[in-house]
TORKOLPA-984786 format. One record per residue: residue number from 1; chain; x, y, z of N, C-alpha, C, CB in turn. Coordinates in Angstrom, 1 decimal. Glycine has a CB too. Layout:
BEGIN
+-----+----+--------+--------+--------+--------+--------+--------+--------+--------+--------+--------+--------+--------+
!   i ! ch !   n.c1 !   n.c2 !   n.c3 !  ca.c1 !  ca.c2 !  ca.c3 !   c.c1 !   c.c2 !   c.c3 !  cb.c1 !  cb.c2 !  cb.c3 !
+-----+----+--------+--------+--------+--------+--------+--------+--------+--------+--------+--------+--------+--------+
! NUM !  A !      X !      Y !      Z !      X !      Y !      Z !      X !      Y !      Z !      X !      Y !      Z !
...
+-----+----+--------+--------+--------+--------+--------+--------+--------+--------+--------+--------+--------+--------+
This chain:
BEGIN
+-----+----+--------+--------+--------+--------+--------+--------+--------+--------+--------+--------+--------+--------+
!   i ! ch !   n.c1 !   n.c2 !   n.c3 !  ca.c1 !  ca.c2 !  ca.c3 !   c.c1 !   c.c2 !   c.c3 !  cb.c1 !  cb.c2 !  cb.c3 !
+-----+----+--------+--------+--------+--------+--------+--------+--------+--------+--------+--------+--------+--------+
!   1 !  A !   67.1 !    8.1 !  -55.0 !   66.9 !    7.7 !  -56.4 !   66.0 !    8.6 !  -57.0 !   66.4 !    6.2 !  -56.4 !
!   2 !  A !   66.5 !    9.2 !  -58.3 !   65.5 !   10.3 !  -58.9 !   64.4 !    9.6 !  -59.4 !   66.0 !   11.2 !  -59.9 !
!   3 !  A !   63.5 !   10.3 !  -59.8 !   62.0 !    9.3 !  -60.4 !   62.0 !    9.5 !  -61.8 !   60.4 !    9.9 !  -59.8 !
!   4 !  A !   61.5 !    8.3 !  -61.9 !   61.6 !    8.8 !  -63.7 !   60.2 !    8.5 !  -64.5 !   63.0 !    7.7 !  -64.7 !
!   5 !  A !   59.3 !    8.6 !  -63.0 !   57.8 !    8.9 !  -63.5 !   57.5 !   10.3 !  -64.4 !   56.8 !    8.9 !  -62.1 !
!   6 !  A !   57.1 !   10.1 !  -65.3 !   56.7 !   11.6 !  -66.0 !   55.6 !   12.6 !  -64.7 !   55.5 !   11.2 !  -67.9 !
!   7 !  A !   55.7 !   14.0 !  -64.6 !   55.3 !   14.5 !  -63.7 !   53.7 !   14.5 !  -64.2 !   56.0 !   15.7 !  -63.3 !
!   8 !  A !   52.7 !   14.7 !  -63.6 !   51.2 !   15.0 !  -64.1 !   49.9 !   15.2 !  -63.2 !   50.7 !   14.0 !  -65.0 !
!   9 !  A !   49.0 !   15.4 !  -63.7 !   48.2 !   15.1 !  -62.7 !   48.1 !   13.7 !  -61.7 !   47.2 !   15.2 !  -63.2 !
!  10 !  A !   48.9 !   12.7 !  -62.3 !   48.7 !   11.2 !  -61.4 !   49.3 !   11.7 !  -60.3 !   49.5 !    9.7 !  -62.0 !
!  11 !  A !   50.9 !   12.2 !  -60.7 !   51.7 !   12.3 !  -60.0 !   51.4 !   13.1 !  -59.1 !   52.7 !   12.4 !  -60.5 !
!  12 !  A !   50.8 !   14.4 !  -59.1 !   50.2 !   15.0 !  -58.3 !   49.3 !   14.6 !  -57.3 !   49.8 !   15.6 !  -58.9 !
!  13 !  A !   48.9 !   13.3 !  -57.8 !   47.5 !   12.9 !  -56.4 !   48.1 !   12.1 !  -55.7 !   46.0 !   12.0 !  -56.7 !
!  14 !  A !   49.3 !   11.3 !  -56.4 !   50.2 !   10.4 !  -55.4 !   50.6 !   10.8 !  -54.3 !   51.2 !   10.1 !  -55.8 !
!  15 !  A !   51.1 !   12.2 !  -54.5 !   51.7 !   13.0 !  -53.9 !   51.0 !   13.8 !  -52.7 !   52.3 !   13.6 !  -54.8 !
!  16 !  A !   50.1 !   14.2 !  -53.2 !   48.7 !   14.8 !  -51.8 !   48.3 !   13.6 !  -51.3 !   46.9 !   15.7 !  -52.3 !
!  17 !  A !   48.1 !   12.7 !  -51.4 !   47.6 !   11.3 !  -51.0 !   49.0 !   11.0 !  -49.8 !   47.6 !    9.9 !  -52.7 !
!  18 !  A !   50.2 !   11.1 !  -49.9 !   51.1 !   10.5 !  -49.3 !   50.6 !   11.7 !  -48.4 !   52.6 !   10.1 !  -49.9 !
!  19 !  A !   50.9 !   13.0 !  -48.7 !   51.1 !   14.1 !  -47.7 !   50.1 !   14.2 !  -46.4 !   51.1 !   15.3 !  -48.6 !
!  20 !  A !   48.5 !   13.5 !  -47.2 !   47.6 !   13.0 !  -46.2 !   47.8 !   12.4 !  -45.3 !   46.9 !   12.6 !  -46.4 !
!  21 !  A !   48.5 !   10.8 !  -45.7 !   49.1 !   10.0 !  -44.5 !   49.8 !   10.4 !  -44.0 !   49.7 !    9.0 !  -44.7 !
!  22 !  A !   50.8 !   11.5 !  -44.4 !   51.9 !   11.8 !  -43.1 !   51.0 !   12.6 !  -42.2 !   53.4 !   12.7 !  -43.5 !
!  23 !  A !   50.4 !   13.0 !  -42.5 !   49.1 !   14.4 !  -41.6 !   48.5 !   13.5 !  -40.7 !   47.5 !   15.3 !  -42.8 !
!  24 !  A !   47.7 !   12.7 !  -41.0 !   47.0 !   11.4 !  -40.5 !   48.3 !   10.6 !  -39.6 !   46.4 !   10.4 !  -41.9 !
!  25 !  A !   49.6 !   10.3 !  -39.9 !   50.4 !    9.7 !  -38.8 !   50.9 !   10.4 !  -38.2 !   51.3 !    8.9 !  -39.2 !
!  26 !  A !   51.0 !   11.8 !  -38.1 !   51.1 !   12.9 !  -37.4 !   50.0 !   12.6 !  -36.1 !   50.7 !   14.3 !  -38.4 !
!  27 !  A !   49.0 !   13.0 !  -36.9 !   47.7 !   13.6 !  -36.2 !   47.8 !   11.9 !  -34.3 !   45.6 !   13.2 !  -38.1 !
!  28 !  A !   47.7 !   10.6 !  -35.3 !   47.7 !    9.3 !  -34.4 !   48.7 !    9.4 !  -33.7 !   47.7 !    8.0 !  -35.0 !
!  29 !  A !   50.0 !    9.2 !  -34.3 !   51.1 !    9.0 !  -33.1 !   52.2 !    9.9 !  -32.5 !   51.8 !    8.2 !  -33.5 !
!  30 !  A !   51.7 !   11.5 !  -32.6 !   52.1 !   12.9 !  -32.0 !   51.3 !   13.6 !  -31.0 !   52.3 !   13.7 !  -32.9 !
!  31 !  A !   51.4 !   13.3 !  -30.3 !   50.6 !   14.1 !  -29.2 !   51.1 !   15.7 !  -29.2 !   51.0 !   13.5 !  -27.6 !
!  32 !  A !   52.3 !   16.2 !  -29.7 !   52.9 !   17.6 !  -29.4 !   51.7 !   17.9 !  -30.8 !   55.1 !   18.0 !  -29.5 !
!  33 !  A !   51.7 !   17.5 !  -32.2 !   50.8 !   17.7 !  -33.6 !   49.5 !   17.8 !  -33.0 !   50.9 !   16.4 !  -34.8 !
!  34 !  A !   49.3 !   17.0 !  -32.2 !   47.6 !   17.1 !  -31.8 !   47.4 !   18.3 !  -30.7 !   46.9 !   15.4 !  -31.1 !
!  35 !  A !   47.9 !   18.9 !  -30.1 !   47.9 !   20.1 !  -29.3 !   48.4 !   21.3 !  -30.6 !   49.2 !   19.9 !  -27.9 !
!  36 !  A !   49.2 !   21.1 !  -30.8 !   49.3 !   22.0 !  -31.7 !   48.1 !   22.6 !  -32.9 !   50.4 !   21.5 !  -32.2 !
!  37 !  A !   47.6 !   21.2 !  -33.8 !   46.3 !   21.2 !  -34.3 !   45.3 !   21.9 !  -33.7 !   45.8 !   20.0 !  -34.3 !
!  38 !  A !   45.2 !   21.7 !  -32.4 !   44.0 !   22.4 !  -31.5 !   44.1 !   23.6 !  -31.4 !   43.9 !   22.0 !  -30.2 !
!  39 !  A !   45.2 !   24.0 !  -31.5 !   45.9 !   25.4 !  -31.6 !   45.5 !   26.2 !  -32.4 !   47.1 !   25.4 !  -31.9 !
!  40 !  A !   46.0 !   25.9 !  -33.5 !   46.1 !   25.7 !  -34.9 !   44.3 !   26.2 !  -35.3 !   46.8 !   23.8 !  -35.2 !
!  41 !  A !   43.5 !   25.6 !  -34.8 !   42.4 !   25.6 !  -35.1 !   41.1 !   27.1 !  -34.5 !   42.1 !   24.1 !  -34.6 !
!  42 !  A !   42.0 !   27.1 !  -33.4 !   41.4 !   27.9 !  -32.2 !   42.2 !   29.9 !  -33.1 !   42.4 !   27.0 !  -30.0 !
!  43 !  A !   43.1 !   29.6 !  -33.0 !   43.8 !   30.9 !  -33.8 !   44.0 !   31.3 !  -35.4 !   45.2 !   30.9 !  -33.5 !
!  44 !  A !   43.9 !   30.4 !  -36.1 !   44.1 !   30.9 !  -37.3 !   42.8 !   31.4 !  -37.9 !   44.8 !   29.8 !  -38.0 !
!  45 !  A !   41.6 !   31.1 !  -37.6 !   40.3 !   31.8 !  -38.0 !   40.8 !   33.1 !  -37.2 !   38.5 !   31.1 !  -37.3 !
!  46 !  A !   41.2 !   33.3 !  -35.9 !   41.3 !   34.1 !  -35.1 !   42.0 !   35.4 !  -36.0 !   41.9 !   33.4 !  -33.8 !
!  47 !  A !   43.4 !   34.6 !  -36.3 !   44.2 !   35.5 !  -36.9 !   43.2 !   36.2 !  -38.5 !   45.9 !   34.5 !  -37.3 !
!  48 !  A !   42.6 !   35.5 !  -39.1 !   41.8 !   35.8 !  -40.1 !   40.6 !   37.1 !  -39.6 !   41.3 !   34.3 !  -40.5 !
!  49 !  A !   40.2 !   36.8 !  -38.8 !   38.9 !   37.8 !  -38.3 !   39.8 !   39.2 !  -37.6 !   37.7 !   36.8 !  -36.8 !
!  50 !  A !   41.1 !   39.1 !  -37.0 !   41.8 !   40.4 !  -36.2 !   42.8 !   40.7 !  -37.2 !   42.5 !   40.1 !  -34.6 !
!  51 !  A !   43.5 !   40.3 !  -38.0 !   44.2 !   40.7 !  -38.7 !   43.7 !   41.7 !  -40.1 !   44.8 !   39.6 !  -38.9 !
!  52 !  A !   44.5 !   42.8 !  -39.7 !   43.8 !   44.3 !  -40.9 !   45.0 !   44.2 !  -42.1 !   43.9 !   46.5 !  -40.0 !
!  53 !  A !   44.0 !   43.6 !  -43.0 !   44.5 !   43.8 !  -44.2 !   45.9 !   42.4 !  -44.2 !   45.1 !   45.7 !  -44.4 !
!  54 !  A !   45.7 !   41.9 !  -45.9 !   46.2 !   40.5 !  -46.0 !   47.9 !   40.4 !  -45.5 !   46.1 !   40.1 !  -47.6 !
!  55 !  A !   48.6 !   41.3 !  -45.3 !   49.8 !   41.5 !  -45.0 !   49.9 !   40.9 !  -43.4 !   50.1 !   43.1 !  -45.4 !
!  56 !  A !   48.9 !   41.5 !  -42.4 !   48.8 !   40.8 !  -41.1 !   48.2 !   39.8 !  -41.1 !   48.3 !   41.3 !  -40.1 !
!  57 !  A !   47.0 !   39.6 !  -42.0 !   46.5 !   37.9 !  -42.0 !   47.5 !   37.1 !  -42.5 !   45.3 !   37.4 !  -42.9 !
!  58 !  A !   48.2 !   37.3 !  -43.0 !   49.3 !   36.0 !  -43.5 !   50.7 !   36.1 !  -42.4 !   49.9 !   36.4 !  -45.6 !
!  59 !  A !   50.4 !   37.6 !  -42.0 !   51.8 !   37.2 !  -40.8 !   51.1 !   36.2 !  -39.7 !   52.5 !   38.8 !  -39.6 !
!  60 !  A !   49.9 !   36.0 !  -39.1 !   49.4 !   36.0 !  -38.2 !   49.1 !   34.1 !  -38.9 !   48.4 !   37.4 !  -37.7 !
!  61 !  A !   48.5 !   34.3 !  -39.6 !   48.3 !   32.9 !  -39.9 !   49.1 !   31.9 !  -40.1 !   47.7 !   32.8 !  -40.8 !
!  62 !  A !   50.2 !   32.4 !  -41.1 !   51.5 !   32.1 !  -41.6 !   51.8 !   31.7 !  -40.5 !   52.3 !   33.0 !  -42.2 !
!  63 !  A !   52.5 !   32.0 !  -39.4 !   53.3 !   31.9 !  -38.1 !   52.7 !   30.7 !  -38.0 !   53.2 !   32.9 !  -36.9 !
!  64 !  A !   52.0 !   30.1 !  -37.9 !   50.9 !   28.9 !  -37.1 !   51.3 !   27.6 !  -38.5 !   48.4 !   29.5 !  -37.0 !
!  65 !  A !   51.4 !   28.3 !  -39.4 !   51.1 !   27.0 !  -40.3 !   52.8 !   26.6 !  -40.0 !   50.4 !   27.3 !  -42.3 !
!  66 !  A !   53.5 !   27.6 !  -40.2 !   55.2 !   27.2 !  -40.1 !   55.4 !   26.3 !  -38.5 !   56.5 !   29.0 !  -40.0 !
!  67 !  A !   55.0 !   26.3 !  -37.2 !   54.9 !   25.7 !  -36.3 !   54.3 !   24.2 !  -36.7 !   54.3 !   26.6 !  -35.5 !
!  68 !  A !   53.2 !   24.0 !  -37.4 !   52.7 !   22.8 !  -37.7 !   53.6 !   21.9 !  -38.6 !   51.6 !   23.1 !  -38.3 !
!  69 !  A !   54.7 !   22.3 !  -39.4 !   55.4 !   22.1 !  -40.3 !   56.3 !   21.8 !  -40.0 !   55.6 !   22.8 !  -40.9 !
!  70 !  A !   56.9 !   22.5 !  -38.7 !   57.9 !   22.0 !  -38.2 !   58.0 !   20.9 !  -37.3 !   58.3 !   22.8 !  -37.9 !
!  71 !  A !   56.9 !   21.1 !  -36.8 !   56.3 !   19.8 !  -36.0 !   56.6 !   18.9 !  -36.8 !   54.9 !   19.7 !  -35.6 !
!  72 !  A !   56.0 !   18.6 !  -38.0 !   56.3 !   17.4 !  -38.5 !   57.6 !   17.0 !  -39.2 !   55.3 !   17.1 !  -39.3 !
!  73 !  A !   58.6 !   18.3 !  -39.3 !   59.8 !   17.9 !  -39.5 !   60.5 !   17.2 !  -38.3 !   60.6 !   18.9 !  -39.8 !
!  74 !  A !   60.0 !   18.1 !  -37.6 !   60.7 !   17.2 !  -35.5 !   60.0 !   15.7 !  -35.5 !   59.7 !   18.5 !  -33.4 !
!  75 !  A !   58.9 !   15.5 !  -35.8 !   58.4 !   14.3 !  -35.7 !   59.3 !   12.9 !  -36.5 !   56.9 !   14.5 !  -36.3 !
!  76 !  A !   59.3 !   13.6 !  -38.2 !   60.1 !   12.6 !  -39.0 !   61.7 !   12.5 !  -38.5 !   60.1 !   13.0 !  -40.7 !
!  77 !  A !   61.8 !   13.9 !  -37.8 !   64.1 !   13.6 !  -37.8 !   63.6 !   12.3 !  -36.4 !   66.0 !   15.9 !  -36.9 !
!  78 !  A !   62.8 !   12.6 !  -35.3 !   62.6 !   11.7 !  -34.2 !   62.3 !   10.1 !  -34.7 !   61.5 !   12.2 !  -33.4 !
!  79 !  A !   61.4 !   10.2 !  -35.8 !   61.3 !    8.1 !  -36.3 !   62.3 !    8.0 !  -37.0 !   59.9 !    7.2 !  -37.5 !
!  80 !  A !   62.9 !    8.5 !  -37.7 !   64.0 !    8.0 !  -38.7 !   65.6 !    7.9 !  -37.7 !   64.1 !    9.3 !  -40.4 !
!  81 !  A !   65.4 !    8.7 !  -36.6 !   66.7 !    8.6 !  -35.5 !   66.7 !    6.9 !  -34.8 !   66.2 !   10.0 !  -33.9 !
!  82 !  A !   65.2 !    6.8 !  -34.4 !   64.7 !    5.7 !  -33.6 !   65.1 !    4.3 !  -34.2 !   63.2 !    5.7 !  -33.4 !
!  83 !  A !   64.9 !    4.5 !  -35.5 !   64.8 !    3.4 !  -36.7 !   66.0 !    3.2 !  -36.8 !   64.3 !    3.8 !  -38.2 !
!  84 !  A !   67.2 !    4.2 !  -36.7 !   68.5 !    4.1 !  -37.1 !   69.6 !    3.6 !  -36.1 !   68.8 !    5.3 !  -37.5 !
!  85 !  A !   68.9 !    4.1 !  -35.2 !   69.6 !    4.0 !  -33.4 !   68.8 !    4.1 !  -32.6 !   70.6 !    5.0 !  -32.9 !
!  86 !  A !   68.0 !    2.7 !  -32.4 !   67.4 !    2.5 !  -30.7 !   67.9 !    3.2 !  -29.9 !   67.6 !    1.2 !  -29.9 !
!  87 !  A !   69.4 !    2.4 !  -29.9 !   69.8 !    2.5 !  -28.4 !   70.3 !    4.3 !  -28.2 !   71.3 !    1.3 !  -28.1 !
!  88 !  A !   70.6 !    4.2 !  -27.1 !   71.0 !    5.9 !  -26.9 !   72.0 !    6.3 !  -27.2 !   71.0 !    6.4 !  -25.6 !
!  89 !  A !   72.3 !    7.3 !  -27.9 !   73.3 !    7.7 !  -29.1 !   73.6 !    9.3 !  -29.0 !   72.6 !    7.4 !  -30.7 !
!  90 !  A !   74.9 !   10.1 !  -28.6 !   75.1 !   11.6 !  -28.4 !   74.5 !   12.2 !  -29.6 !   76.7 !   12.0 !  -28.2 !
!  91 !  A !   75.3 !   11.7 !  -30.7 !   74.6 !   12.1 !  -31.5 !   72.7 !   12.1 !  -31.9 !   75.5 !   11.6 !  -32.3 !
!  92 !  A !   72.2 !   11.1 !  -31.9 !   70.8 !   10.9 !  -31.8 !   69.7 !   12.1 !  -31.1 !   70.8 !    9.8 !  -31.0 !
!  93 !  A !   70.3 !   11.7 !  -29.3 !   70.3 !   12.9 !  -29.1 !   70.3 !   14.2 !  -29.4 !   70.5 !   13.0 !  -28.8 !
!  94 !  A !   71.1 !   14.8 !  -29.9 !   71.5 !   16.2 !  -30.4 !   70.6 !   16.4 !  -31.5 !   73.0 !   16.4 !  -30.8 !
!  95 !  A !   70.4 !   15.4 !  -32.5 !   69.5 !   15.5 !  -33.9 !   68.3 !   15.8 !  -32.9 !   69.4 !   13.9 !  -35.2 !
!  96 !  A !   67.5 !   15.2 !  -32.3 !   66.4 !   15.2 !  -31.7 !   66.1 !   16.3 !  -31.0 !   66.3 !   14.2 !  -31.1 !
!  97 !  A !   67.0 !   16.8 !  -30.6 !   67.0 !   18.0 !  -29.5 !   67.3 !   19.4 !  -30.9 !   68.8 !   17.7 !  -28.0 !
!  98 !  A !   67.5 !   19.2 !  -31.4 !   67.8 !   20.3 !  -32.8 !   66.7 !   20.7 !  -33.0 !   68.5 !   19.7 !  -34.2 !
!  99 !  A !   65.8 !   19.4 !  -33.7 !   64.3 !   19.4 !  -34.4 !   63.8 !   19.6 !  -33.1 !   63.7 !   17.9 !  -35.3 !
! 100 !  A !   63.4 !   19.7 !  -31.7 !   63.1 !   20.1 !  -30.7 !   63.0 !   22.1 !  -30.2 !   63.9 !   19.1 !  -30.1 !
! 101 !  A !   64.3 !   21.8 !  -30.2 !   64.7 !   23.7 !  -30.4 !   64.2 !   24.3 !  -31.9 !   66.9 !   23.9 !  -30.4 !
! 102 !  A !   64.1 !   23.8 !  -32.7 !   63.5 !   24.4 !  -34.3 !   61.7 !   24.9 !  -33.8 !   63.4 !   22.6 !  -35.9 !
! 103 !  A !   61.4 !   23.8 !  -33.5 !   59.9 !   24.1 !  -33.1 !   60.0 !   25.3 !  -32.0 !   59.0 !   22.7 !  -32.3 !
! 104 !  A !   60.7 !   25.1 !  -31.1 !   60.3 !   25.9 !  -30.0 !   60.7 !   27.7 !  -30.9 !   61.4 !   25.4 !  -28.2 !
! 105 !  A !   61.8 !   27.9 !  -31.7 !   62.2 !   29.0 !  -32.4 !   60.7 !   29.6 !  -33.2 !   63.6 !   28.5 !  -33.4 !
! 106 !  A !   60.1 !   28.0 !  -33.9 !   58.9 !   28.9 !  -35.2 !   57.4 !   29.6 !  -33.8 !   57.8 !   26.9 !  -36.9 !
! 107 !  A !   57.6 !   28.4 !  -32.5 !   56.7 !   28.7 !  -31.4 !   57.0 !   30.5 !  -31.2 !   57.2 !   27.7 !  -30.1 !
! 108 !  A !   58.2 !   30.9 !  -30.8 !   59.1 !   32.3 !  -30.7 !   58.3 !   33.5 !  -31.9 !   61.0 !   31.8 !  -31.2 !
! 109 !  A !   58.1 !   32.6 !  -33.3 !   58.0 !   33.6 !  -34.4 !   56.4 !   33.9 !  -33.8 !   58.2 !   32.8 !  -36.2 !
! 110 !  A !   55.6 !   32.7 !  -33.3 !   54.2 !   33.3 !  -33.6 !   54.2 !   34.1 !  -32.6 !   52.7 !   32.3 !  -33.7 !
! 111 !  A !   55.0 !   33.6 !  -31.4 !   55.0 !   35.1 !  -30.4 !   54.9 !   35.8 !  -30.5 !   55.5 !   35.6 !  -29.8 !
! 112 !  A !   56.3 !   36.4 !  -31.5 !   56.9 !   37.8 !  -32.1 !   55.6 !   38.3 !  -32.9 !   58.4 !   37.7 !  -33.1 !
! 113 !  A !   55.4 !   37.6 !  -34.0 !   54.2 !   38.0 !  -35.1 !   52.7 !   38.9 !  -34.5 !   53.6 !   36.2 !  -35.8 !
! 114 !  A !   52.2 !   37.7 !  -33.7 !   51.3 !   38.4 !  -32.8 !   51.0 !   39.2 !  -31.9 !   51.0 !   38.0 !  -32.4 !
! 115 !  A !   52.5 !   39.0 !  -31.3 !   52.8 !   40.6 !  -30.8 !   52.7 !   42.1 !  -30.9 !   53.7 !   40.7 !  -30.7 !
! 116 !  A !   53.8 !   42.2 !  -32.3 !   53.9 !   42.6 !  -32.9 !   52.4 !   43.5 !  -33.8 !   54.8 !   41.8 !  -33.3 !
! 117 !  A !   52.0 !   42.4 !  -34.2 !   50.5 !   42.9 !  -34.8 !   49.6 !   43.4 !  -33.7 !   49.6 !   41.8 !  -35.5 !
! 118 !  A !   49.7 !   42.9 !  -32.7 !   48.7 !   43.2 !  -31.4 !   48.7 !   44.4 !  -30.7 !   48.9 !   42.1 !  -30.2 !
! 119 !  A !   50.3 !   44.4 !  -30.4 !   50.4 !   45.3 !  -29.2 !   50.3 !   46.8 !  -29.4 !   51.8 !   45.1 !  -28.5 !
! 120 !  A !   50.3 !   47.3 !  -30.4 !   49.9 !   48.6 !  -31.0 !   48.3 !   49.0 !  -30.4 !   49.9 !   48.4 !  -32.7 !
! 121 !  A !   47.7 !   47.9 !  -30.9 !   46.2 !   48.2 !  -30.6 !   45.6 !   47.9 !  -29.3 !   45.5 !   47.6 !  -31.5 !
! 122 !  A !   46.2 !   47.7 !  -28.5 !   46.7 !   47.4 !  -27.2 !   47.0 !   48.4 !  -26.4 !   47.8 !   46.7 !  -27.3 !
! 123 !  A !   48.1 !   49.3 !  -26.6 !   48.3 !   50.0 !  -26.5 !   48.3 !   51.4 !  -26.4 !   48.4 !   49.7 !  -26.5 !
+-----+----+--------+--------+--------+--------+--------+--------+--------+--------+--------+--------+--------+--------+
């Protein structure tokens, strides 16, 4: 259903306000979000302090925030599967295992990214 609230600042806080709760129901009932967070926390200063010049801070940082993101897409396709179909479902499965393989692919990017930026100076 489209909204037919006028957009504004209200609408704007509504809207960070909800995005908090989902961060916050992330944060409580995802254990993969709360490893990741820790992650998340431990590298992205990291990527900020080793990364030369804004082009590798935003590859290096960037990579981390898209992993967190997708996390919480894998999180929502997993409650709205559960909600729809308890019981055990091929299809269910496969949605779940999709949003499963997505994460592990953005996991792949920060590989590549950091690699990529690293192994030069490394070498």
């Amino acid at each position: 259903m489209p909204s037919t609230e006028p957009r504004g600042p209200r609408q704007i806080a509504r809207a960070f306000k909800w995005s908090m709760m989902g961060l916050r129901a992330a944060w409580r009932h995802e254990a993969s979000f709360r490893l990741e967070g820790y992650l998340f926390a431990i590298f992205f200063p990291l990527g900020l302090w080793i990364g030369h010049g804004p082009i590798e801070k935003a590859m290096l940082t960037g990579s981390l925030i898209l992993v967190l993101s997708g996390e919480l897409l894998n999180s929502a396709v997993e409650a709205i599967v559960d909600k729809a179909s308890p019981e055990f479902h091929e299809l269910a499965g496969r949605a779940k295992d999709m949003g499963s393989a997505a994460v592990l692919l953005l996991m792949a990017n920060v590989v590549l990214c950091w690699g990529l930026v690293l192994a030069p100076r490394l070498g």
